[in-house]
C-alpha positions as CSV (number, residue, x, y, z in Angstrom):
1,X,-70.9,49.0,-100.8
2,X,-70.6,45.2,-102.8
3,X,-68.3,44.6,-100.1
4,X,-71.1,45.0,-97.2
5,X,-73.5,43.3,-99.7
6,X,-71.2,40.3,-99.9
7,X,-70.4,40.2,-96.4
8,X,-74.1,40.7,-95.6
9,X,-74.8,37.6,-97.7
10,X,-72.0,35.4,-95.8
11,X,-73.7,36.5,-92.2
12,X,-77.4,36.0,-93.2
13,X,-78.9,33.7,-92.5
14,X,-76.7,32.5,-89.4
15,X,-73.4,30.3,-89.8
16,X,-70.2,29.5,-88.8
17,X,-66.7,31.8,-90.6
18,X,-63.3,31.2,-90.3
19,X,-61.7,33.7,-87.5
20,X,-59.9,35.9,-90.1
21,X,-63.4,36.6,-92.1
22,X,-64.8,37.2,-88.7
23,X,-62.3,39.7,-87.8
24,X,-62.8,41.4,-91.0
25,X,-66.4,42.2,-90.8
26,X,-65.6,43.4,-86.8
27,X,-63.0,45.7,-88.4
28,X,-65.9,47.0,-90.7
29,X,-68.7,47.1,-87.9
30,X,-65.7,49.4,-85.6
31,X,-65.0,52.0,-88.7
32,X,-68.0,52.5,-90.0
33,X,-70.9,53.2,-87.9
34,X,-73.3,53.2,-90.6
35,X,-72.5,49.4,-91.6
36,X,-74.1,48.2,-88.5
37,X,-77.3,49.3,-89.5
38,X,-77.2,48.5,-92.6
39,X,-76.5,45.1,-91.7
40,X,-79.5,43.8,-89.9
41,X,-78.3,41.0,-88.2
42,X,-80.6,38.8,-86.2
43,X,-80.9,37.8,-82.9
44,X,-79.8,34.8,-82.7
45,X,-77.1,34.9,-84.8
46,X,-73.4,33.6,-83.6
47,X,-70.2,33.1,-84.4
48,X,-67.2,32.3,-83.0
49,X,-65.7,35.1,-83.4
50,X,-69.4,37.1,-82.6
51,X,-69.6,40.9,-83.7
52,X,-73.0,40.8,-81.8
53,X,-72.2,40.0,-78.7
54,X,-69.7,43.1,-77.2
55,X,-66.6,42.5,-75.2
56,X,-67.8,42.5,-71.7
57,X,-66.4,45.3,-69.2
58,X,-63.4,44.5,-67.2
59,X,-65.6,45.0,-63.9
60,X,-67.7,42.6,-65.1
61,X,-65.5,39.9,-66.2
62,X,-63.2,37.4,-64.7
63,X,-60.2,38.3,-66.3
64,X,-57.1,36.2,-67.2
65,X,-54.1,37.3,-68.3
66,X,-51.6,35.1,-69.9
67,X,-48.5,35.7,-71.0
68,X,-47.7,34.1,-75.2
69,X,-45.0,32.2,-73.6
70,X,-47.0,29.8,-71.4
71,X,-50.1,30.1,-73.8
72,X,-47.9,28.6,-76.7
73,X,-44.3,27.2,-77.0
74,X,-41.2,29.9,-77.7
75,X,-38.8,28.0,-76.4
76,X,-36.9,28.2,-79.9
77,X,-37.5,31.7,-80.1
78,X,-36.3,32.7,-76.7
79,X,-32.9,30.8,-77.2
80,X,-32.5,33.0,-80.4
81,X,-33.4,35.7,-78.4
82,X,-30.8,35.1,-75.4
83,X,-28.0,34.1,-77.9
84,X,-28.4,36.6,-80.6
85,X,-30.3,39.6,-79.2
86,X,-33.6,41.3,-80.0
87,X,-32.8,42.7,-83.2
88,X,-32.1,39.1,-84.4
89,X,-34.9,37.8,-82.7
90,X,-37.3,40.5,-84.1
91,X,-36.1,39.1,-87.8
92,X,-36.7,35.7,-86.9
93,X,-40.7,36.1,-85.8
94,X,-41.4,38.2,-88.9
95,X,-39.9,35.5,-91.3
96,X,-41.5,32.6,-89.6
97,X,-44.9,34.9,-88.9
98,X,-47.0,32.2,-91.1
99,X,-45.8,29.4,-88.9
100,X,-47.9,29.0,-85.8
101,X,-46.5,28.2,-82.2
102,X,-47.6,24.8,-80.7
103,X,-49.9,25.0,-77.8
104,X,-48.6,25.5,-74.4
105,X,-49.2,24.7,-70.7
106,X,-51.9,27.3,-70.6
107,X,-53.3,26.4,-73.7
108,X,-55.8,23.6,-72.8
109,X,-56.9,25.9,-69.6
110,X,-57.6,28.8,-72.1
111,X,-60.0,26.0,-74.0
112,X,-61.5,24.9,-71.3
113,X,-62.2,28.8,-70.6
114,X,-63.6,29.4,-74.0
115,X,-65.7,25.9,-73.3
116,X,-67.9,27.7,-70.2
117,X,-68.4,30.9,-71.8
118,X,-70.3,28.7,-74.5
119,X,-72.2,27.9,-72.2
120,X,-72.6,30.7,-70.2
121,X,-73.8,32.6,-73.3
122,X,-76.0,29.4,-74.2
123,X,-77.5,30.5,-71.0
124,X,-77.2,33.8,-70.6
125,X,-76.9,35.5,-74.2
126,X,-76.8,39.3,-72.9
127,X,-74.4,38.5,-69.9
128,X,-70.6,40.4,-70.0
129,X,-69.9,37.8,-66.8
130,X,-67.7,35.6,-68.8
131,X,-64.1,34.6,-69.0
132,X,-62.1,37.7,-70.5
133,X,-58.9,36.5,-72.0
134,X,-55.9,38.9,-72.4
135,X,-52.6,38.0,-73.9
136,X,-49.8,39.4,-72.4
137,X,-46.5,39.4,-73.8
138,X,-43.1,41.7,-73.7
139,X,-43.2,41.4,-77.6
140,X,-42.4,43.8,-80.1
141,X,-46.0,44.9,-82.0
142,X,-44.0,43.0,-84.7
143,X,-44.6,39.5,-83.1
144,X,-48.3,40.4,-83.1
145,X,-49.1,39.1,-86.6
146,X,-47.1,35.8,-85.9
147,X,-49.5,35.5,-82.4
148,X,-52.4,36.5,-84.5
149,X,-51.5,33.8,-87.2
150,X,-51.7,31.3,-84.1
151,X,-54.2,32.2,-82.4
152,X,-56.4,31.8,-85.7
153,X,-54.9,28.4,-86.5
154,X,-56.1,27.4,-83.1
155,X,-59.0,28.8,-83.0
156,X,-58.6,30.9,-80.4
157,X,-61.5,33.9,-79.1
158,X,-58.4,36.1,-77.7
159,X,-59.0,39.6,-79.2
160,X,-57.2,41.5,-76.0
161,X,-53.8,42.1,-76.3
162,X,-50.9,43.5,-74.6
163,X,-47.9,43.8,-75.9
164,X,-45.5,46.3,-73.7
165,X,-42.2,45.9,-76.3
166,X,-40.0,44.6,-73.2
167,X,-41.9,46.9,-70.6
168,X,-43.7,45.9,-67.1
169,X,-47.2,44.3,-68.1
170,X,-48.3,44.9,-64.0
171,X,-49.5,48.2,-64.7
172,X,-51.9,47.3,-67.5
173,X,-53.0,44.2,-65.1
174,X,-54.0,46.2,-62.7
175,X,-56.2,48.7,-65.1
176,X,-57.6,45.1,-66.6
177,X,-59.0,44.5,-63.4
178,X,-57.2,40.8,-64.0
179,X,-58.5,38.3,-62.0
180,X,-55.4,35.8,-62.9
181,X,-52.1,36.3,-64.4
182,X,-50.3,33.1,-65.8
183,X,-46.3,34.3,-66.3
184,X,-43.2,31.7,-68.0
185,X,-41.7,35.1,-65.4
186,X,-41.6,34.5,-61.6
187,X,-40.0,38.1,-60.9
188,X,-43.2,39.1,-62.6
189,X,-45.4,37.2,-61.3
190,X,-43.6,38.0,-57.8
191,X,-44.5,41.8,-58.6
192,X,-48.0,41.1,-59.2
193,X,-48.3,39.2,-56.2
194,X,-47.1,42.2,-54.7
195,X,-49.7,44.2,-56.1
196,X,-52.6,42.2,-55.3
197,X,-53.2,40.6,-58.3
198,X,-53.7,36.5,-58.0
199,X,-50.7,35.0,-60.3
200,X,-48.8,31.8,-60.6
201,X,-45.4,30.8,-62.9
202,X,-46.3,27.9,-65.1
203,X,-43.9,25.4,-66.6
204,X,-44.1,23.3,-69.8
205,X,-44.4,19.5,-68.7
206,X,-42.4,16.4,-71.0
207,X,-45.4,14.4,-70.2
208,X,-49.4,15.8,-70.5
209,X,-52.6,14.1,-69.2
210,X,-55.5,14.1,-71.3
211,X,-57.6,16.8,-69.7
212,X,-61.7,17.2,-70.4
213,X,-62.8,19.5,-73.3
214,X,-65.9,20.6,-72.1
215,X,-65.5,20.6,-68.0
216,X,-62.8,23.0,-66.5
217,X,-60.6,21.9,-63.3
218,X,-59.4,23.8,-61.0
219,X,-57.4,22.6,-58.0
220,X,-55.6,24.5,-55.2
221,X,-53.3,23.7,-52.4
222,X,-54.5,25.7,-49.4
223,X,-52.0,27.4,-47.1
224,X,-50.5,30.0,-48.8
225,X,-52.5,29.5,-51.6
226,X,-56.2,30.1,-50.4
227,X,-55.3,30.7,-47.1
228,X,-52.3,32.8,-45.5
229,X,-49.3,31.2,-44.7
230,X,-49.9,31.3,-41.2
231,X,-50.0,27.9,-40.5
232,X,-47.2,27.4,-42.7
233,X,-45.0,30.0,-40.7
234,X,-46.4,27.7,-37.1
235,X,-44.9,24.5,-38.6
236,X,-41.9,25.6,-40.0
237,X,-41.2,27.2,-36.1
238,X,-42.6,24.4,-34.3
239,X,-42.8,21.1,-36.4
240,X,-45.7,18.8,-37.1
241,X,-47.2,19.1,-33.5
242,X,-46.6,22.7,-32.6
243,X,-48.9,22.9,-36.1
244,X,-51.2,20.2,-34.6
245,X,-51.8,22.1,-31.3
246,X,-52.0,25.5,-32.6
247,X,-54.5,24.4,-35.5
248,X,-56.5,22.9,-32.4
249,X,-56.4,25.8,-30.2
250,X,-57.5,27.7,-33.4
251,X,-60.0,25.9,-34.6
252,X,-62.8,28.6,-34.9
253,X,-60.4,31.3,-35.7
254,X,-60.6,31.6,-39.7
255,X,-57.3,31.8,-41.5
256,X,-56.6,35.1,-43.5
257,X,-57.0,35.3,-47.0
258,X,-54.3,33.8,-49.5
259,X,-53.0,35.3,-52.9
260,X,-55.9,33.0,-54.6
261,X,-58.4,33.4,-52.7
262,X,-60.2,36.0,-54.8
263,X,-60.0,34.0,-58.0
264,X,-61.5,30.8,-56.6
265,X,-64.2,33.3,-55.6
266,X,-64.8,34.5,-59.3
267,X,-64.9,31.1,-60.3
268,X,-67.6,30.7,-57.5
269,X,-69.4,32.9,-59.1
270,X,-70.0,31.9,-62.3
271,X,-70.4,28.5,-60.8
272,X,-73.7,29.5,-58.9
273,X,-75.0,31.0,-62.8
274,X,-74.9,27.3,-63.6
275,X,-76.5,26.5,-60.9
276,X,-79.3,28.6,-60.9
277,X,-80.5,27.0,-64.0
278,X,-80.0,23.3,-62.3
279,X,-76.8,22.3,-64.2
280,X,-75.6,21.9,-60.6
281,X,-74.3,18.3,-61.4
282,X,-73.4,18.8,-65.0
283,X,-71.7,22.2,-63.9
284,X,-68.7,23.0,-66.6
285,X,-67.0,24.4,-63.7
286,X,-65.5,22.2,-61.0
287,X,-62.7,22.9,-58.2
288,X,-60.9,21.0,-55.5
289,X,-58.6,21.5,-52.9
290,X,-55.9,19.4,-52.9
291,X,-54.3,19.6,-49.4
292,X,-50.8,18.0,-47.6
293,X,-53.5,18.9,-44.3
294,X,-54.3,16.4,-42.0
295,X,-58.5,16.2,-42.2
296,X,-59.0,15.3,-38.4
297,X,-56.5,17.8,-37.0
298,X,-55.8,20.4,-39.3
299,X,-58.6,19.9,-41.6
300,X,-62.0,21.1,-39.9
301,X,-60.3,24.9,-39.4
302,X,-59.7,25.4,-43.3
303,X,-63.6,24.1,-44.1
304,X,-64.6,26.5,-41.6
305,X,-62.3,29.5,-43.3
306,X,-64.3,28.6,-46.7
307,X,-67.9,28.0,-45.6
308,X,-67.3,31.9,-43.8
309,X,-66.2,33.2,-47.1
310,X,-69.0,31.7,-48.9
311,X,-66.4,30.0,-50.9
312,X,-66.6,26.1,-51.7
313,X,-65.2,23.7,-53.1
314,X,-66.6,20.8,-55.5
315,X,-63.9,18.5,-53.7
316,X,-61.6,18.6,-50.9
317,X,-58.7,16.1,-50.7
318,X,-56.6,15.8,-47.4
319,X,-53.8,14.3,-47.5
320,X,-52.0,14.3,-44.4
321,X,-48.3,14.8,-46.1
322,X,-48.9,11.6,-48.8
323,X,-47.9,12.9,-52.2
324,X,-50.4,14.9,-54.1
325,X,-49.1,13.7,-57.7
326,X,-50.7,10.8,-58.1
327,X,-54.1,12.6,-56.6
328,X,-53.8,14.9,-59.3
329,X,-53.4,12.4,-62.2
330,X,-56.9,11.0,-61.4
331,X,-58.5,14.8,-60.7
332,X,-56.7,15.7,-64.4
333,X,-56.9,19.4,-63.6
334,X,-56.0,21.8,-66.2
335,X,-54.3,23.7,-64.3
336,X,-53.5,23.2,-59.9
337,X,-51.6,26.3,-58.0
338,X,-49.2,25.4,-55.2
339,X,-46.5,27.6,-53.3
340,X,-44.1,24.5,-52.9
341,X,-41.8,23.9,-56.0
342,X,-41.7,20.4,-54.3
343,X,-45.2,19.3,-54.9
344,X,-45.0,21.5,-58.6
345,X,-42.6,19.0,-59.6
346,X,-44.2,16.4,-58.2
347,X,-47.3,16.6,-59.9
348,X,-45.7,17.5,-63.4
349,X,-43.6,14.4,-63.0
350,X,-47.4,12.9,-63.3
351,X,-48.5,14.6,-66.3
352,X,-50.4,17.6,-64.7
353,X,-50.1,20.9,-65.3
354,X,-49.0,22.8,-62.2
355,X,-48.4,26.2,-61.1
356,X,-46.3,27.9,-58.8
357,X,-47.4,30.1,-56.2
358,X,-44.2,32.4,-55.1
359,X,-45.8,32.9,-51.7
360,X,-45.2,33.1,-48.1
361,X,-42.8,31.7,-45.7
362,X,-42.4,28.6,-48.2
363,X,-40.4,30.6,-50.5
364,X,-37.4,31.3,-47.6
365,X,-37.3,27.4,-46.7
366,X,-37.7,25.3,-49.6
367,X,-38.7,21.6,-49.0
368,X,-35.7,20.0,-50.2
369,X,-36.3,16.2,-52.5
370,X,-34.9,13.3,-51.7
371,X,-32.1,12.2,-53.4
372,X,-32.4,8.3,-54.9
């Protein structure tokens, strides 16, 4: 009992705890059911880390799953992994469990996550549409109190895990209802492509653009991203005019769905929350499709697809085959998906975090770079 009375005193009135103090009075609320009513907390009390506020439902959420190695940097770990073995590797995370990883090429799009549902819950207090993040990970439930150590230090809201000790993650995806998986793991990413969940591989860049703290950006290629490959398939068969004329003759025929289309929907969605309360143009959401599409004669058919899904984008960038990199570097998006590895690379040569679409008939004919 002086240990509710103490914690009662630190929560009343309202203020800000470190994470770890946070978690302990969630671990108290969980086990015993009369603590909750013994602590009357108030309305408008919040924390990071809020015991008020429940997790929201998976069908309610839009959630993203991201795997510890893209979320923070293992690379040191997974070299002792592949040269000594799990046992070894095991060792190693519980002996250096008190020193945090450094943020990776997720980790400023999982901010920028946390940075809407601020706001969404500054708008809507009793909503569960937010942002759900899950950590996935192959780990060991060893590793989980190095990750938990980080994830602290950072000041992370990630209370999901999953942590399958070297198993598939894609059936727990699928019964999280994920709305996004970010994998270090194309083969897995490949399988969850193949199950219908939206999913991209992600790669640490040596050189990082500032992104924004409190807007996110999302950009997307289209074909075979948003859209089907389709057209994709129609230009690697019959070159840049073949393409031309059948995107003509096609013009009011919409495109079939791509492996992201869903996702640019959910963010859609919580766009049109902001909206409704006329944060239209100071919306923390913000998208853009970022096209190799020629506007005039392959553009007008992909607007069309969008505007009959309901879907939109903030911005739409044709670029008739000119290199999207340096685009990108003045969108600073914290994260763009593309099914080329071509134009991945290009746009982490220019500091942007890119993601990697394993889709469609790109994946069977690779653009090749040009050598110097």
């Amino acid at each position: 009992m002086w240990l509710v009375r103490c914690l009662h005193s630190l929560t009343y009135p309202p203020l800000s705890l470190p994470p770890i103090l946070s978690k302990l009075i969630s671990l108290f609320v969980s086990i015993s059911p009369s603590f909750s009513s013994f602590l009357p907390v108030p309305s408008a009390f919040s924390l990071h880390h809020s015991i008020t506020q429940p997790f929201p439902k998976p069908e309610n959420a839009v959630t993203i799953a991201v795997s510890s190695r893209v979320l923070f940097r293992t690379e040191t770990e997974q070299k002792v992994y592949e040269q000594k073995g799990v046992e070894e590797y095991l060792r190693y995370q519980v002996e250096h469990e008190n020193e945090p990883f450094a943020p990776g090429p997720a980790f400023s799009f999982v901010k920028a996550l946390e940075a809407v549902n601020a706001r969404l819950r500054e708008l809507y207090p009793e909503s569960e549409e937010l942002f759900d993040i899950v950590l996935v990970t192959y780990n060991h439930a060893h590793v989980g109190v190095r990750l938990i150590n980080t994830i602290n230090h950072h000041n992370l809201f990630i209370e999901r895990f999953c942590m399958t000790g070297g198993s598939s993650p894609i059936g727990y995806l699928k019964a999280w209802q994920t709305n996004l998986y970010l994998s270090a793991d194309a083969e897995k990413v490949r399988e969850a492509l193949s199950e219908g969940i939206a999913a991209a591989t992600m790669f640490m860049s040596n050189k990082l653009t500032e992104v924004s703290q409190t807007q996110l950006r999302v950009a997307f290629d289209g074909d075979a991203v948003l859209f089907s490959d389709e057209s994709e398939r129609i230009f690697k068969a019959q070159g840049l005019d073949g393409f031309f004329q059948h995107e003509r003759d096609n013009e009011d025929i919409l495109l079939d769905r791509g492996p992201l289309k869903d996702f640019l929907a959910s963010l859609g969605k919580l766009q049109k929350k902001f909206y409704a309360k006329g944060h239209r143009l100071d919306c923390p959401i913000r998208t853009y499709l970022v096209t190799a599409r020629s506007a005039a004669s392959s553009g007008i058919r992909a607007l069309k697809t969008l505007r009959a899904w309901g879907l939109e984008t903030d911005e739409a960038l044709f670029l008739a085959g000119a290199p999207k990199g340096p685009m990108l570097e003045k969108i600073r998006p914290h994260i763009y998906f593309d099914d080329q590895m071509f134009h991945v690379e290009g746009a982490a040569e220019m500091g942007t975090v890119a993601a990697h679409v394993p889709y469609g008939i790109a994946q069977k004919h690779p653009h090749k770079k040009k050598k110097d």
